[in-house]
C-alpha positions, 0 to 999 in steps of 0.5 A: 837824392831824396824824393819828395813825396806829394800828399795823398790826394784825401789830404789835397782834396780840400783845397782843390775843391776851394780853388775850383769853387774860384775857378768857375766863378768867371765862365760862370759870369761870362755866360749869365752875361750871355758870352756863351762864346767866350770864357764859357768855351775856355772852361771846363776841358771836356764833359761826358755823359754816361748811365746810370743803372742801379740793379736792386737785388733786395730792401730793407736790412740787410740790402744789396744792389749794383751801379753800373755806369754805361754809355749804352750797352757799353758797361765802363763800370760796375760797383756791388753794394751791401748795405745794413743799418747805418753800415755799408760797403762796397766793391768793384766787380771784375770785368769777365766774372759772372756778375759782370756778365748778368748786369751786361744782359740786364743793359742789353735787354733794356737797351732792346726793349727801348728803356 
């Protein structure tokens, strides 16, 4: 038997963000037409919030710095960037490694100081 196989997320991607520019129309009309109770309640399944923490370790060409998302001290994530004129990439840093471990002391001493 063959399996089918889904198109790639990139190649679904499109018409996703299409469906969702519908979806919200409605809870969108319901809460300007002050329903907040209703429709409004139904859409979206959750929201979260998290930090944003961008470590800037040099400017200019080339430069690098670090994203780290985080509820509180709690590092979720961590991405280095190295950026050059018009050029750029990036990586995820690994739980455990030193880098890890110098942004969850940089987090911590500002969660510390109130920051």
């Amino acid at each position: 038997m063959d399996q089918v196989r889904e198109k790639s997320c990139e190649a679904r991607i499109d018409e996703q963000l299409e469906n969702l520019e519908e979806s919200v129309i409605h809870p969108l009309e319901h809460y300007y037409d002050g329903d907040q109770e209703g429709e409004w309640n139904n859409y979206p399944l959750a929201v979260s919030t998290y930090q944003l923490t961008k470590i800037e370790l040099s400017w200019g060409g080339p430069s690098d710095f670090l994203e780290v998302k985080h509820e509180g001290a709690s590092i979720l994530s961590i991405t280095y960037h190295f950026q050059d004129w018009f050029d750029g990439a990036r990586r995820e840093v690994e739980e455990g490694s030193k880098v890890w471990e110098y942004c969850a002391t940089v987090i911590q001493a500002r969660e510390e100081c109130g920051y």
